[in-house]
C-alpha positions in Angstrom: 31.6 2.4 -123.0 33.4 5.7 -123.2 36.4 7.1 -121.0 34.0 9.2 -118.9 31.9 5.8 -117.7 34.7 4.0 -116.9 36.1 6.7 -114.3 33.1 7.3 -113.0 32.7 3.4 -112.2 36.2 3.3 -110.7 35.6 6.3 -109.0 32.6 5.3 -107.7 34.1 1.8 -106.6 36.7 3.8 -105.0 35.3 6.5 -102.8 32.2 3.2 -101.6 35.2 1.3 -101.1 37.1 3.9 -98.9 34.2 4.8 -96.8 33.1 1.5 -96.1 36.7 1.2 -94.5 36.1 4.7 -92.5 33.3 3.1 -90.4 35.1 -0.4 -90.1 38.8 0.5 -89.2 39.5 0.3 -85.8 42.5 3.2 -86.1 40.9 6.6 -85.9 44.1 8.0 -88.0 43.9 5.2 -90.3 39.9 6.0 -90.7 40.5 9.7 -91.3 42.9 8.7 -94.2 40.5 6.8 -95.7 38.5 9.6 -95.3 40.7 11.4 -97.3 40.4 8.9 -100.1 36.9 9.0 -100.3 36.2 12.8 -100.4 38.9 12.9 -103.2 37.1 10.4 -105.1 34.0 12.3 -105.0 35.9 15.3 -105.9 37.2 13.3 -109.2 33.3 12.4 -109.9 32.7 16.3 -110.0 35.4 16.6 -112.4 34.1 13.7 -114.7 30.5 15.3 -114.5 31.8 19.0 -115.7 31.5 20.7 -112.3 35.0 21.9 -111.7 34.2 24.7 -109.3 32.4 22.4 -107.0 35.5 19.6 -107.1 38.0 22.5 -105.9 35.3 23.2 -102.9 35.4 20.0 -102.1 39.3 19.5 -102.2 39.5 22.7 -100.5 36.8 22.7 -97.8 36.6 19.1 -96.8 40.2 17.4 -98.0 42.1 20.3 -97.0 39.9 21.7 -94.0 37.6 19.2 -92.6 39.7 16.2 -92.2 42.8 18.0 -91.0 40.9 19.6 -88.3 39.6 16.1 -87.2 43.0 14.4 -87.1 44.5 17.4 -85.3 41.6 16.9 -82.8 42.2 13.4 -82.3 45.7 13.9 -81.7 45.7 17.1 -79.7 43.1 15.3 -77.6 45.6 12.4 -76.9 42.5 9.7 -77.4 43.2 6.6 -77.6 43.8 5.7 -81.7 44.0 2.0 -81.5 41.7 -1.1 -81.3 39.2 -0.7 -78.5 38.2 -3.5 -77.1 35.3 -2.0 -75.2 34.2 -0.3 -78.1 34.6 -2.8 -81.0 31.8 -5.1 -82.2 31.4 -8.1 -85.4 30.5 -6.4 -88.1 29.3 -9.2 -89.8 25.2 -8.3 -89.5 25.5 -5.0 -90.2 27.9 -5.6 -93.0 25.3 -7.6 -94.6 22.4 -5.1 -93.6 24.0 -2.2 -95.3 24.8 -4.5 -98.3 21.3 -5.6 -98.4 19.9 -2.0 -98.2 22.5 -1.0 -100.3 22.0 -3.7 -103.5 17.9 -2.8 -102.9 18.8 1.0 -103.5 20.8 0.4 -106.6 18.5 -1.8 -108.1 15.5 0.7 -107.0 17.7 4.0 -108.5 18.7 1.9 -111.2 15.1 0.8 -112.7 13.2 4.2 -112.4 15.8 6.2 -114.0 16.4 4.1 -116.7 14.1 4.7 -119.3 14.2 8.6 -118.4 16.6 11.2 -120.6 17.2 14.6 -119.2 18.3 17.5 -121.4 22.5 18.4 -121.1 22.7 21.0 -118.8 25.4 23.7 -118.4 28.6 22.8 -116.7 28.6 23.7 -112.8 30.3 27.3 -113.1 30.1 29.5 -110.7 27.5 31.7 -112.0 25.5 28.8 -112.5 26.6 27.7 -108.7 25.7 30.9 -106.9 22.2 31.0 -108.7 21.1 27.7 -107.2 22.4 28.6 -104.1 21.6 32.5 -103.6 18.1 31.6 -106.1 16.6 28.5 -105.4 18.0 27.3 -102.0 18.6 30.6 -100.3 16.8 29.4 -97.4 18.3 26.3 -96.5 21.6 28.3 -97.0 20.8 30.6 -94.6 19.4 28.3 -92.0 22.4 26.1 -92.5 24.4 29.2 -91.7 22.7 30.1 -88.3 23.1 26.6 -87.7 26.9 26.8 -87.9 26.9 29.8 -86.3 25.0 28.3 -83.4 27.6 25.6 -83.0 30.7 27.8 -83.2 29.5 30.1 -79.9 28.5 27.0 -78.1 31.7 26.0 -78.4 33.4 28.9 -77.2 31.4 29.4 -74.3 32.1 25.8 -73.6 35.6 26.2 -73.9 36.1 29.0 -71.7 36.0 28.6 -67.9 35.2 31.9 -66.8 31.8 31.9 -68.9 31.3 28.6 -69.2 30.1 26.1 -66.5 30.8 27.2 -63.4 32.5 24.7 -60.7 30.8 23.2 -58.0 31.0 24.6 -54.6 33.8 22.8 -52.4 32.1 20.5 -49.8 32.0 21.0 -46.1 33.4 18.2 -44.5 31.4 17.5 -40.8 33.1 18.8 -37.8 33.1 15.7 -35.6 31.2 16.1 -32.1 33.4 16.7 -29.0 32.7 13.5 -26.5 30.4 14.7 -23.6 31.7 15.0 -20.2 29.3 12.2 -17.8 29.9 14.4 -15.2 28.6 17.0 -16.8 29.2 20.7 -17.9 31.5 22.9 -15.4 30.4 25.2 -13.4 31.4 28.8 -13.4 33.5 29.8 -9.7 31.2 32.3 -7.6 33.0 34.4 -5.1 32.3 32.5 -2.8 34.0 29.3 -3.8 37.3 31.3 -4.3 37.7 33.0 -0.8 36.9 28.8 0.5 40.1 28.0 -2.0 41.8 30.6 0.1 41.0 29.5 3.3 42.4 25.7 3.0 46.0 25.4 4.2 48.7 24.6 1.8 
């Protein structure tokens, strides 16, 4: 066993490790650290593999990006960080789900590729990078991109209140009736009825 297998193993063991305790910490600061420990792992595994250009993008874009923007989100949002009570379930079933499913992928990844050699390829250099990318997957990269795009006006129109959703109109409370008189409506004086008001002594 050379140097190279045994950093990928305890790479490997450490960014599965990490990201099993994103999805069961109960501290949304705490998971976003881990986080943090995961993607960094998985940038070490590009580095064992030769593909230095894509380790830096993924330091750069999702260490230094990605999970900063989420914890400055969860604490400019003042959400609550700590156990939820609500929210939190046993994770004992789907722990041992996703280990089942997990052990049966292994095993399944493990015994087809086995037997199989594949020629060395070049080291991920850029060159090499934007070919794949610009060449062969052009149009998922593209689609991805409108995507994004798609996501980043939505969120501007929802952020703004004079273009986003408009309030609703202010409800009109009921005027309550007036009681009715049993006498009846007034009516209006004639001429008559004023020279009689006259004519009785004071």
């Amino acid at each position: 066993m050379t140097v190279a297998d045994i950093l990928m193993i305890a790479l490997g063991a450490l960014a599965v490790g990490s990201g099993a305790l994103v999805v069961t910490s109960t501290h949304l600061v705490r998971s976003g650290l881990y986080l943090v420990v995961s993607l960094g792992a998985i940038a070490g595994l590009y580095l064992v593999l030769g593909a230095e250009l894509v380790a830096w993008v993924q330091v750069l874009v999702y260490v230094g990006a990605v999970v900063v923007l989420l914890l400055f989100a969860v604490m400019l949002t003042r959400a609550p960080v700590g156990p939820s009570t609500d929210l939190d379930r046993p994770i004992g079933p789907s722990a041992l789900i996703g280990a089942g499913i997990g052990l049966g992928l292994a095993a399944l990844f493990v015994d087809a590729f086995h037997w199989i050699e594949y020629p060395q390829r070049d080291p991920g250099t850029a060159e090499r990078l934007g070919e794949q990318i610009f060449g062969t997957w052009v149009l998922p990269f593209e689609v991805l991109s409108i995507l994004l795009l798609s996501a980043l006006v939505g969120a501007i129109v929802l952020s703004r209140p004079d273009i986003g959703a408009r309030p609703a109109p202010p409800v009109e409370e009921p005027v309550p009736d007036e009681p009715e008189d049993p006498e009846g409506p007034e009516e209006p004086e004639t001429p008559q009825d004023e020279e009689k008001d006259a004519e009785v002594p004071a």
